[in-house]
C-alpha positions as CSV (number, residue, x, y, z in Angstrom):
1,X,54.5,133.1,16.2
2,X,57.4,130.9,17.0
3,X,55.4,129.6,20.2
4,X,52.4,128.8,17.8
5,X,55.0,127.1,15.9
6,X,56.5,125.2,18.6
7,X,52.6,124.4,20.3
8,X,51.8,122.8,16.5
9,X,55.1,120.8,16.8
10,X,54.2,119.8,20.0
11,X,50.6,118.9,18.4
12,X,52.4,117.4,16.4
13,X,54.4,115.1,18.6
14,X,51.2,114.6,20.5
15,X,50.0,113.1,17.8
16,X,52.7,110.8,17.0
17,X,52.5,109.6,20.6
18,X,49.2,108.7,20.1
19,X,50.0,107.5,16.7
20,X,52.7,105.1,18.8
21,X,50.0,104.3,21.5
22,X,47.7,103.6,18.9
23,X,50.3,101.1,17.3
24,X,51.1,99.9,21.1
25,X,47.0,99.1,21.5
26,X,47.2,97.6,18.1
27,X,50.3,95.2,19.3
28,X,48.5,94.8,22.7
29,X,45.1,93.6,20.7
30,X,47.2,91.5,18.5
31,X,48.8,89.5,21.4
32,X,45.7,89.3,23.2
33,X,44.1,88.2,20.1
34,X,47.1,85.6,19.4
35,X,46.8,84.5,22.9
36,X,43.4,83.8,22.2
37,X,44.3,81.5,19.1
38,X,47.1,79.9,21.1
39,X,44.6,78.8,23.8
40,X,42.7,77.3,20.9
41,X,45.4,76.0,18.7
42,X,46.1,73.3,21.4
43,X,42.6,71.6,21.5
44,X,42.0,71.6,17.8
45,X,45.6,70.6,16.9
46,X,46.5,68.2,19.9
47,X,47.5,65.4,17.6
48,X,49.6,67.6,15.2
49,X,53.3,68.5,15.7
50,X,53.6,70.6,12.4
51,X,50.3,72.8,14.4
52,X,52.1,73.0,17.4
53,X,55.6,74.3,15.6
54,X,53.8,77.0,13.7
55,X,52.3,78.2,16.5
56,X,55.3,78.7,17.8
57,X,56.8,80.6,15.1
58,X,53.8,82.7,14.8
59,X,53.8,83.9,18.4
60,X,57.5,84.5,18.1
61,X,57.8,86.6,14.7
62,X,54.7,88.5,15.9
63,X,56.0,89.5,19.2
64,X,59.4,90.0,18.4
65,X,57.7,92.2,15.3
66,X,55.6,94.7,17.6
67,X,58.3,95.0,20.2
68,X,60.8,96.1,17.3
69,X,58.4,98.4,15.9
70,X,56.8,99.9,18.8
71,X,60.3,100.9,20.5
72,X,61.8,101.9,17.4
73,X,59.3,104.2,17.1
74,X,59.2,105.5,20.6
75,X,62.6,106.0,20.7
76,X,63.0,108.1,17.5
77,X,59.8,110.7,18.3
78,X,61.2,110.5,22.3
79,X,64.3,111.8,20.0
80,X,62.4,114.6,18.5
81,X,61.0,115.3,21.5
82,X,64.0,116.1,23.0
83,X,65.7,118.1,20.1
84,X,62.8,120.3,20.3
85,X,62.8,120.9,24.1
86,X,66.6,121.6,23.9
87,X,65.8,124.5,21.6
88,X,64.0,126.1,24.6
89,X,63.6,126.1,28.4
90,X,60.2,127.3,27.9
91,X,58.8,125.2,25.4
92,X,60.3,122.4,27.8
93,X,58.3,123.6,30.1
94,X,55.4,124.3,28.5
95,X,55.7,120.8,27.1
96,X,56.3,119.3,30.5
97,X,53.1,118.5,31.1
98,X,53.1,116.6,27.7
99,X,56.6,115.4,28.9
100,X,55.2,114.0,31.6
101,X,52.6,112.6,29.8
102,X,54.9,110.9,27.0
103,X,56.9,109.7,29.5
104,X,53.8,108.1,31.0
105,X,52.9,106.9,27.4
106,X,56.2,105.5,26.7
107,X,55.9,103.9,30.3
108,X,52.6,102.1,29.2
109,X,54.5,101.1,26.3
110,X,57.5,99.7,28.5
111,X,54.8,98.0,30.1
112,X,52.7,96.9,27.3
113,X,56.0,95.6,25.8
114,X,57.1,94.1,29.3
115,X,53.7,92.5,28.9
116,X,54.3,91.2,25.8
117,X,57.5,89.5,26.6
118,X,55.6,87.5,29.4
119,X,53.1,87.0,27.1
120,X,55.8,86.1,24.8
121,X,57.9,84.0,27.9
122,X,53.8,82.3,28.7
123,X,53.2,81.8,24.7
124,X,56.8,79.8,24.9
125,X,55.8,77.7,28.3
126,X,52.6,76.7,26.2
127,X,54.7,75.7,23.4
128,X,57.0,73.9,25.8
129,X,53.7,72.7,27.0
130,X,52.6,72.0,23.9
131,X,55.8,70.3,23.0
132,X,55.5,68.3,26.4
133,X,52.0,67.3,25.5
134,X,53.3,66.9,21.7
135,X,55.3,64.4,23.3
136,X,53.3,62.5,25.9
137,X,51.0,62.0,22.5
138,X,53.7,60.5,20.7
139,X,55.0,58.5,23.7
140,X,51.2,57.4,24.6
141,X,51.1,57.2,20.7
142,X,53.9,54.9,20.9
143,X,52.8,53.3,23.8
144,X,49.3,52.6,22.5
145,X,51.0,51.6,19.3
146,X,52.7,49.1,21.6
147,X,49.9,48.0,23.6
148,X,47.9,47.9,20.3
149,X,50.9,45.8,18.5
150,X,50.6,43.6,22.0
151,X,46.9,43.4,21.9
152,X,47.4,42.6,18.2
153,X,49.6,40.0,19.0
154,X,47.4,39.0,22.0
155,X,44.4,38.8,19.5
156,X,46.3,36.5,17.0
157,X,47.7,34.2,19.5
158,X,43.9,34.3,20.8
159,X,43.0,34.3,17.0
160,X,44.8,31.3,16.2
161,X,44.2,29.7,19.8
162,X,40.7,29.9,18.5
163,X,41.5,28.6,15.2
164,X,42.9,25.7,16.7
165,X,40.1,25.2,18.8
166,X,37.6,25.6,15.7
167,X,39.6,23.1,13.7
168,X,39.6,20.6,16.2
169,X,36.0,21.0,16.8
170,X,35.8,20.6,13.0
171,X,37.3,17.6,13.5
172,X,35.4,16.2,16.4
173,X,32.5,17.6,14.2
174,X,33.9,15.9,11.1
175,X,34.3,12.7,13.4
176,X,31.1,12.6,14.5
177,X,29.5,13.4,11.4
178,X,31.7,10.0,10.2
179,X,29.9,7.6,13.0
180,X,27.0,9.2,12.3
181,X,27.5,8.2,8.3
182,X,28.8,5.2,9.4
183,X,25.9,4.2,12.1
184,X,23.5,5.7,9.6
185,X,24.7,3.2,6.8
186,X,24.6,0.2,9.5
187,X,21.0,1.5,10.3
188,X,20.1,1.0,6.5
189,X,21.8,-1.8,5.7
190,X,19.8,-3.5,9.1
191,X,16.7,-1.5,7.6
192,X,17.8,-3.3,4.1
193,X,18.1,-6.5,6.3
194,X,14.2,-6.2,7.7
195,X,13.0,-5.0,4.7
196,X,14.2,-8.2,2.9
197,X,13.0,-10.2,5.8
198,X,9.7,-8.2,5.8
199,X,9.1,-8.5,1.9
200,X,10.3,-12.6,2.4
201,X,7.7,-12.5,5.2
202,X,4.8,-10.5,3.3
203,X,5.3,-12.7,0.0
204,X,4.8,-16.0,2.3
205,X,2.0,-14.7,4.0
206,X,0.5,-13.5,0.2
207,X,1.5,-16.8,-0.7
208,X,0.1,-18.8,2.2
209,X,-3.1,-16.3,1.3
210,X,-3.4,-17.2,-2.6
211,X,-3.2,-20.8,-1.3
212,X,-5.5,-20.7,0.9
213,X,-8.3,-18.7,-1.8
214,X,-6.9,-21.3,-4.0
215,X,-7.7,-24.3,-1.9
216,X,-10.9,-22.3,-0.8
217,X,-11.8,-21.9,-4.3
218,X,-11.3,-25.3,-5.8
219,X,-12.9,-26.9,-2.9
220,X,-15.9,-24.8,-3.3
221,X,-16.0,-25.9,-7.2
222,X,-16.2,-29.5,-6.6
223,X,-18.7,-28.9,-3.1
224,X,-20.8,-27.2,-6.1
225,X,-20.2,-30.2,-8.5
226,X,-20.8,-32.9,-5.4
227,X,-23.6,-31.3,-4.7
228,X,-25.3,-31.8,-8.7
229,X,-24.4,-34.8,-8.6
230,X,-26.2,-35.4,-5.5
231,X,-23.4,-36.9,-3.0
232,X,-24.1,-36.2,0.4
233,X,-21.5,-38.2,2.1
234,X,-19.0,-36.7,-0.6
235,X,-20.7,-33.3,0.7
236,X,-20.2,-33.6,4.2
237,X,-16.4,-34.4,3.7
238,X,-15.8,-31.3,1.7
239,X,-17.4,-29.3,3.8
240,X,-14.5,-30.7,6.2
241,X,-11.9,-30.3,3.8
242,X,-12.8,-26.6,2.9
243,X,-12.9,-25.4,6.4
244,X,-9.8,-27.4,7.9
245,X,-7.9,-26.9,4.8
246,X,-9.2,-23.2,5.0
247,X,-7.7,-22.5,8.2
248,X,-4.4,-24.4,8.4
249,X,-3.7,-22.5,4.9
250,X,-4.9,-18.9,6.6
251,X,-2.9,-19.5,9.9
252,X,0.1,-20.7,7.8
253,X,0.7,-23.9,9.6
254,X,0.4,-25.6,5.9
255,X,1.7,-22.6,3.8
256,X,3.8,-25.1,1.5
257,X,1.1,-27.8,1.1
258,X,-0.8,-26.4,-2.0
259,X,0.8,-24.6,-4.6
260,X,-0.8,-22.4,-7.1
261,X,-0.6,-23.1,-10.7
262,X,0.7,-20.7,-13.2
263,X,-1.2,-17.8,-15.4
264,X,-0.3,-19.9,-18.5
265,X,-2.3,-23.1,-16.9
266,X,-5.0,-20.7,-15.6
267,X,-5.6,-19.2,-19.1
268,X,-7.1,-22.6,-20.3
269,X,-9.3,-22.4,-17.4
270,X,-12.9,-22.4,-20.0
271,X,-10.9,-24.9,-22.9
272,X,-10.0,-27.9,-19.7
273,X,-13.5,-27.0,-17.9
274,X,-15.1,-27.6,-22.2
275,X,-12.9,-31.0,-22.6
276,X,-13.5,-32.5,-18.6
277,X,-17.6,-32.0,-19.4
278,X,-17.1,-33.8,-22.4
279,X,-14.9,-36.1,-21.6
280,X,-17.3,-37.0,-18.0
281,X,-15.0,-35.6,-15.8
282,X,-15.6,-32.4,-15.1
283,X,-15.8,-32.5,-11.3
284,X,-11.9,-32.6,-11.7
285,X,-10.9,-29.9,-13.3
286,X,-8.6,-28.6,-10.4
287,X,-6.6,-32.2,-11.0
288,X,-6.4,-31.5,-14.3
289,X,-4.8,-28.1,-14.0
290,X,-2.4,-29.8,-11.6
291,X,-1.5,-32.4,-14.5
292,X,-1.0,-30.0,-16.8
293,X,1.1,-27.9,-14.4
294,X,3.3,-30.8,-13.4
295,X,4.0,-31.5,-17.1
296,X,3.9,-28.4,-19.1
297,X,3.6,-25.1,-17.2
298,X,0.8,-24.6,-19.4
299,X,3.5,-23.3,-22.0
300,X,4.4,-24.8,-25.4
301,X,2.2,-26.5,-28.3
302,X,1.4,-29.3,-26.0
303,X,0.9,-28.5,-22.5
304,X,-0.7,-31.9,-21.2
305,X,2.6,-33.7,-23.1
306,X,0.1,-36.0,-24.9
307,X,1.8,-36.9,-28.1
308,X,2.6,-40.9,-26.8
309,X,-1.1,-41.4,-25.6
310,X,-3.0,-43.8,-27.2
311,X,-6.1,-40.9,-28.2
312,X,-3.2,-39.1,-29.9
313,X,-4.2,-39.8,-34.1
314,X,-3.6,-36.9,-35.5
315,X,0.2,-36.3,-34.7
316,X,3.3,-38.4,-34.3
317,X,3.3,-40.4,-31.2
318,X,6.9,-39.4,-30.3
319,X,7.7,-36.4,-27.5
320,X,6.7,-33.3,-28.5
321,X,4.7,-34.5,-31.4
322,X,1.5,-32.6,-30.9
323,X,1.6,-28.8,-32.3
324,X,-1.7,-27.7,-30.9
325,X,-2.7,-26.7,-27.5
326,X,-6.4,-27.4,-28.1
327,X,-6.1,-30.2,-29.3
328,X,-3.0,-31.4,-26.9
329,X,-5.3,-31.1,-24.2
330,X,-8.7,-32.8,-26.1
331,X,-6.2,-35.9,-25.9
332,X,-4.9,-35.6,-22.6
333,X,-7.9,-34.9,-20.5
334,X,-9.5,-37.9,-22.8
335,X,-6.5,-40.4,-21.6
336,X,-6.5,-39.0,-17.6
337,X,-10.9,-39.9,-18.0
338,X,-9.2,-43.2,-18.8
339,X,-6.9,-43.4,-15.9
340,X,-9.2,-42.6,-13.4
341,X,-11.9,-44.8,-14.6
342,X,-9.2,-47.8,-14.3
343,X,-8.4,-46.5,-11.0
344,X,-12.0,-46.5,-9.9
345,X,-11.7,-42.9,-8.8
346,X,-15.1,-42.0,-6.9
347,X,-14.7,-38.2,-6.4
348,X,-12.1,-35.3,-6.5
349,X,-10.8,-35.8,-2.5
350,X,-10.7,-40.0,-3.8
351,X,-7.1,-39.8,-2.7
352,X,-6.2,-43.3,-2.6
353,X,-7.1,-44.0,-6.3
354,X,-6.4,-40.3,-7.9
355,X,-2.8,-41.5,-6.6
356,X,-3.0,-44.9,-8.9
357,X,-4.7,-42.9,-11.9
358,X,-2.5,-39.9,-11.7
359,X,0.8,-42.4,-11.5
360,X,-1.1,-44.7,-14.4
361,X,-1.2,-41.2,-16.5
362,X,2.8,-40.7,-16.2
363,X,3.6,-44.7,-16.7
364,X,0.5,-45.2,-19.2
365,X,-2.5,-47.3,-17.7
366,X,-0.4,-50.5,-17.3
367,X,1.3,-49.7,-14.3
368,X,-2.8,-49.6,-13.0
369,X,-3.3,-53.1,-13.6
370,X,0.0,-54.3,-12.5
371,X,-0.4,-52.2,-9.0
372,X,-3.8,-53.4,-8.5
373,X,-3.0,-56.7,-9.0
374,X,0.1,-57.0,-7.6
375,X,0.0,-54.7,-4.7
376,X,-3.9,-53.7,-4.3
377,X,-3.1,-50.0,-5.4
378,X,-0.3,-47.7,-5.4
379,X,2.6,-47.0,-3.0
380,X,5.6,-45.1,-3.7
381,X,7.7,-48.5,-3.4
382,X,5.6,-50.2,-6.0
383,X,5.9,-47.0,-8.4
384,X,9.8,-46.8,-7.7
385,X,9.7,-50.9,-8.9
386,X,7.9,-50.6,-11.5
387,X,9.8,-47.9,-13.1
388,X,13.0,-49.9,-12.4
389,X,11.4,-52.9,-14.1
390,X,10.4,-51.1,-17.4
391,X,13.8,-49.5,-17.6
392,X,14.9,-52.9,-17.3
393,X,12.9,-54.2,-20.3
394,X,13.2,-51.4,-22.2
395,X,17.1,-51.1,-21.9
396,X,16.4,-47.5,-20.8
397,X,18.1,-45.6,-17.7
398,X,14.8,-44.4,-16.6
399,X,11.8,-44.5,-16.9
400,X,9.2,-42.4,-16.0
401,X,9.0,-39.9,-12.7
402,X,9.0,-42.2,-9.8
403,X,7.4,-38.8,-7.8
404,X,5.1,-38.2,-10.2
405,X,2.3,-38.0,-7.4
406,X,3.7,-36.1,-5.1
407,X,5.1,-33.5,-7.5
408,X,1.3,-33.4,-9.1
409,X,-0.3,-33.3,-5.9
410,X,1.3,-30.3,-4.8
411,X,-0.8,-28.1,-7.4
412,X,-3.9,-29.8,-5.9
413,X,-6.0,-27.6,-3.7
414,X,-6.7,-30.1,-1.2
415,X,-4.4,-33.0,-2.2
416,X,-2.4,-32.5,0.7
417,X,-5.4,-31.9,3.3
418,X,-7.3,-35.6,2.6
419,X,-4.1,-37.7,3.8
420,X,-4.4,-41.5,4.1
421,X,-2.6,-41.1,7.5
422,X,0.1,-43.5,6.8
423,X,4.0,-43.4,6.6
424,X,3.6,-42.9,2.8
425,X,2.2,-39.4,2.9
426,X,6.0,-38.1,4.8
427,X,7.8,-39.9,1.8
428,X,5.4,-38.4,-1.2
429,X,6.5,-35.2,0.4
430,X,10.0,-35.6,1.2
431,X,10.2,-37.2,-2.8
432,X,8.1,-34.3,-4.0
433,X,11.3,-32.1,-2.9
434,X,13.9,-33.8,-4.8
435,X,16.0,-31.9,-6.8
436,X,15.8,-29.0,-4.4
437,X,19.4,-27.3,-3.4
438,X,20.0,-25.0,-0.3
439,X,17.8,-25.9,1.9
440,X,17.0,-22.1,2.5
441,X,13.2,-23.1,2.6
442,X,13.8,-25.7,5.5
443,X,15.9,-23.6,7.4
444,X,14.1,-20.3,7.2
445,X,10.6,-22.1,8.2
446,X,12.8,-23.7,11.3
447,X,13.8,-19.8,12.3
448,X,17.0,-19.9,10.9
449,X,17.6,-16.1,9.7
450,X,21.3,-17.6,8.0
451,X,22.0,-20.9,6.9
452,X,22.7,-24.1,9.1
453,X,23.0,-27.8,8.3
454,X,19.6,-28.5,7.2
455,X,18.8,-32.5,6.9
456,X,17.0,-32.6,10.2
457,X,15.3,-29.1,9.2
458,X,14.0,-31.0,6.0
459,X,12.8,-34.0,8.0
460,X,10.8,-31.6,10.5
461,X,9.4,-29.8,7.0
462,X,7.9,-32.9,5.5
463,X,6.8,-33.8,8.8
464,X,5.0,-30.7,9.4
465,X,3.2,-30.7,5.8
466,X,1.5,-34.2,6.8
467,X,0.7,-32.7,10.4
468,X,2.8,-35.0,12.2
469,X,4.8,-33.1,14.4
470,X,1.3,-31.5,15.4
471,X,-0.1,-35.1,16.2
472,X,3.3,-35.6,18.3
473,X,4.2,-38.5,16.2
474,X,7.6,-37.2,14.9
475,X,9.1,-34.0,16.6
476,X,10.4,-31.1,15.2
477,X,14.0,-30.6,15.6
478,X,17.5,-29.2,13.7
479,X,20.3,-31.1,15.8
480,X,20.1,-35.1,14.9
481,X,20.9,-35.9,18.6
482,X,17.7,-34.0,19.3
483,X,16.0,-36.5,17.4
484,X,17.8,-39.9,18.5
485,X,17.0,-38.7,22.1
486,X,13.5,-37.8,21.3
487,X,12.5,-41.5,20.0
488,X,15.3,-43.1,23.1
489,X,12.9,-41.4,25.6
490,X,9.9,-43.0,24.1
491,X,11.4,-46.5,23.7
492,X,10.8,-46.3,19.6
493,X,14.8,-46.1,18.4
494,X,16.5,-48.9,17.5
495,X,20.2,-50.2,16.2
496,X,21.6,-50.8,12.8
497,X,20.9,-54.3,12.9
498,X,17.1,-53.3,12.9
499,X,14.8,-53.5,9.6
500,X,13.4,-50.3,9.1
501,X,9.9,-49.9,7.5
502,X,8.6,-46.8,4.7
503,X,8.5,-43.8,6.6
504,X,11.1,-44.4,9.3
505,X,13.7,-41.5,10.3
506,X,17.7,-43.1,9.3
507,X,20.6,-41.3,11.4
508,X,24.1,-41.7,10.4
509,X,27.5,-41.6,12.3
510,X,30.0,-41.1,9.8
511,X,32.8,-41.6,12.4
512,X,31.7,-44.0,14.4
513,X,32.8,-41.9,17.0
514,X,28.9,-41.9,18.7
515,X,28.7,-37.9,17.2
516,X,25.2,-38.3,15.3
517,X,25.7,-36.4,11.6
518,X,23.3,-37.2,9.6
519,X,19.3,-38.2,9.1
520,X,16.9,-39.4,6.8
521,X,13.5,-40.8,5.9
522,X,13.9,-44.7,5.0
523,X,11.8,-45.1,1.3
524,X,11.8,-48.6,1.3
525,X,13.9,-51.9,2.1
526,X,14.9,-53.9,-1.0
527,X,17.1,-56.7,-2.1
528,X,19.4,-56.1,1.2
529,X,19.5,-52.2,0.9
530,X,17.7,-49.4,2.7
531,X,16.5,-46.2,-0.1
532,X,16.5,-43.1,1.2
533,X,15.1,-39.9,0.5
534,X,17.7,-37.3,2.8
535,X,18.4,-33.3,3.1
536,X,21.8,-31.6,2.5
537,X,22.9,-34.6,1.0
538,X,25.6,-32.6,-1.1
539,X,23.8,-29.6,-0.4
540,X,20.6,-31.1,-2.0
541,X,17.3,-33.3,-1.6
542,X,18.3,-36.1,-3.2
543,X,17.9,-40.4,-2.5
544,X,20.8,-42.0,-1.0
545,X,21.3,-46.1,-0.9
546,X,23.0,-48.3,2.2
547,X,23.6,-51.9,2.8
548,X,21.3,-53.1,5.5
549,X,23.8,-53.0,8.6
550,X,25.9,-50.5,7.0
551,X,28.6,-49.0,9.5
552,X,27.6,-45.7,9.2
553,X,23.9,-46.1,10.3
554,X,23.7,-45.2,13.8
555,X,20.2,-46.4,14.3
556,X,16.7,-45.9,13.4
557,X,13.6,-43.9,14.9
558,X,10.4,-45.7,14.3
559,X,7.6,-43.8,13.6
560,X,4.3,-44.9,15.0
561,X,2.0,-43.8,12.3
């Protein structure tokens, strides 16, 4: 009975043992299975310190934990154990079998726990290893915060490196973008420039155009009217007129010969064309327009200015008398019928004795008789006279418009084209431009783009308009020792002490230092003067007057007309 008691005790103890190895397995599986976590913990915790201290901890408590328990418990059954076997030889060696065997146990548990101490010594190296690493990450760290904190750096310097770059690109950009504003403004204020020059240029060529349909026109109207009437001769020198005048108006060679008369005049186109068939002259209605422009514009209550001609009986015979259009040109077409009957006008290109009748219609038809009687006809020196002579009478400053010709003239289609060929025609034109200021006209038809000194550009002008420079008789120049030299190498100047005849060229040296300043075109000779008609003269067309031998007359060119 008391060895069944002592084989359960020992059943007992057996069991404890195992109870112990069991616990012993248990610590075994938990260090293998917190090896197992520390072999992970490291990968999925590399950056974190606070991971790699609790690791740490955990491997520590743990192991120290199972050693405590499993040896505390060894040690008190091993303590039973021997009690018991004291108590008898025989149940000592009955149990030494199981001795042996606990002492075995207790020898795998030495050894699990030696085990677990090197586990516990290799879960330390990898937390020193951990630790280490935990460090290299926070020197790399540090040192990759420093190359960072460099490269940072490096990128701002770069950064701002490149922002000086960009702004001085800007710049250069900004720069450029100025010469280009300021090239581009130069290229539209020389567009500007050649625009103006090309709208100038288009609006003489419409001009020269107009004047030419004009002249074309008006020509045709009295080849039609020449033709009723039955003149061949008259016919055959239209025919001329249209065609020359045609083309020297077309090619622009005469663009300022013939200008066109206004709207205003052109509206009483069917009232003058009514009043010239009744009055007989309606072969000349052109000349009539030409009148009227010269006096009136075709504007106000009396466009012919008719109110001191004789026909005048219904209105006061003082300026601006007549009220009524109509009836201001009834009167005035009646009293130019008049004038060119005394003239003995024969047809519209008549030019010789339209000249007298259209001068008779501004002085009244007494200057006709004296002319013809006195002179044979009219000249512009006989018209200047006889203007001077009725101012003289009357008491008067002036009288009259001693250009009246050439200033009608210029409306007349073909006034200009049917010249008598004589030094008079270059001083109707250069009279018909008095008044004029600037000389811009002169000087842009030379090729002047800005202005110059232009009294040898007006000479050439008027020259050109009677076809002279084309004939070679005068030439066309803008320096007055051009000129001098021109007529010296043809043996046709002369000195002060020559008389110079209508139509002449006059050049001044207002020095007498032998420097040529100055020209002119010589008007007439009268009562020991020399009249002049001259460009930029003050800026302006106007006459001039010298004492024959004056100083300041270098010479004269003589014309051979």
């Amino acid at each position: 009975m008391s060895r069944d008691i002592k084989v359960r005790q020992v059943s007992r103890d057996v069991k404890v043992l195992d109870r112990g190895l069991t616990a012993a397995e248990h610590m075994k599986q938990g260090f293998v299975r917190t090896k197992d976590q520390i072999g992970q913990t490291p990968s999925q915790n590399q950056g974190s310190s606070e991971s790699v201290a609790y690791a740490q901890d955990h491997i520590t408590r743990t192991a120290e934990s199972l050693a405590y328990r499993g040896g505390k418990q060894a040690i008190r059954q091993g303590g039973k154990i021997g009690r018991r076997v004291k108590g008898g030889v025989q149940a000592v060696k009955e149990n030494a079998r199981l001795k042996r065997s606990v002492q075995s146990q207790a020898e795998n548990i030495n050894s699990t726990i030696r085990q677990s101490v090197k586990t516990r010594n290799r879960s330390a190296q990898t937390v020193k290893t951990l630790q280490r690493t935990t460090s290299g990450i926070k020197t790399g760290g540090a040192q990759s915060i420093k190359a960072g904190g460099k490269a940072v750096k490096t990128a701002m310097n770069s950064s701002r490196a490149a922002a000086k770059t960009t702004a001085q690109t800007a710049k250069a950009v900004q720069m450029a973008a100025r010469t280009s504003v300021i090239t581009a403004q130069r290229a539209a204020y020389a567009a500007r420039v050649s625009a103006k020059t090309a709208i100038v240029t288009a609006k003489a060529a419409a001009k020269a155009t107009a004047a030419a349909a004009k002249a074309v026109i008006a020509a045709t109207k009295a080849l039609i009217s020449a033709i009723a009437a039955g003149g061949w001769i008259v016919l055959v020198i239209l025919i001329v007129v249209i065609l020359f005048g045609a083309a020297l108006s077309l090619l622009g060679s005469n663009s300022e010969t013939y200008t066109p008369v206004s709207e205003e005049v052109e509206a009483y186109d069917p009232l003058i064309r009514q009043y010239a068939n009744e009055h007989g002259i309606g072969d000349y209605v052109e000349l009539i327009k030409a009148v009227m422009m010269q006096e009136s514009g075709g504007r106000g209550n009396d466009p012919m200015q008719a109110s001191e001609c004789p026909y005048n009986t219904e209105y006061a015979n003082t300026p601006g008398g007549i009220t009524d259009p109509e009836y201001s040109i009834n009167v005035g077409i009646q009293y130019l019928a008049s004038c060119l009957a005394e003239a003995e006008v024969e047809s519209p290109i008549d030019m010789e004795h339209i000249k007298l009748a259209i001068q008779g219609y501004n002085y009244g038809n007494g200057y006709i008789l004296w002319a013809k009687e006195n002179y044979g006809g009219y000249s512009v020196t006989n018209a200047s006279d006889f203007s001077d002579m009725m101012a003289a009478q009357l008491g008067w400053n002036s009288y009259g418009d001693k250009q009246y010709v050439a200033h009608v003239l210029r409306y007349y289609p073909y006034g200009r084209l049917i010249s008598t060929g004589g030094s008079g025609d270059l001083v109707e034109v250069a009279l018909s431009q008095e008044g004029n200021s600037g000389g811009e006209i002169y000087w842009r038809w030379y090729g002047y783009d800005e202005y110059q000194p232009w009294c040898a550009c007006f000479v050439s002008w008027c020259a050109d308009q009677c076809g002279y420079i084309d004939a070679g008789v005068i030439p066309k120049f803008s320096l007055c020792s051009a000129g001098v030299e021109w007529f010296q190498a043809r043996g046709q100047f002369m000195d002060s002490s020559y008389t110079p005849a209508e139509g002449d060229l006059i050049f001044f040296d207002w020095g007498n230092d032998g420097s040529i300043d100055h020209v002119g075109i010589v008007v007439n000779v009268e009562d020991g003067f020399v009249n002049t008609i001259e460009g930029n003269s003050s800026n302006k067309v106007q006459r001039g007057r010298y004492a024959t031998g004056d100083s300041t007359i270098y010479g004269y060119g003589g014309v051979a007309y």
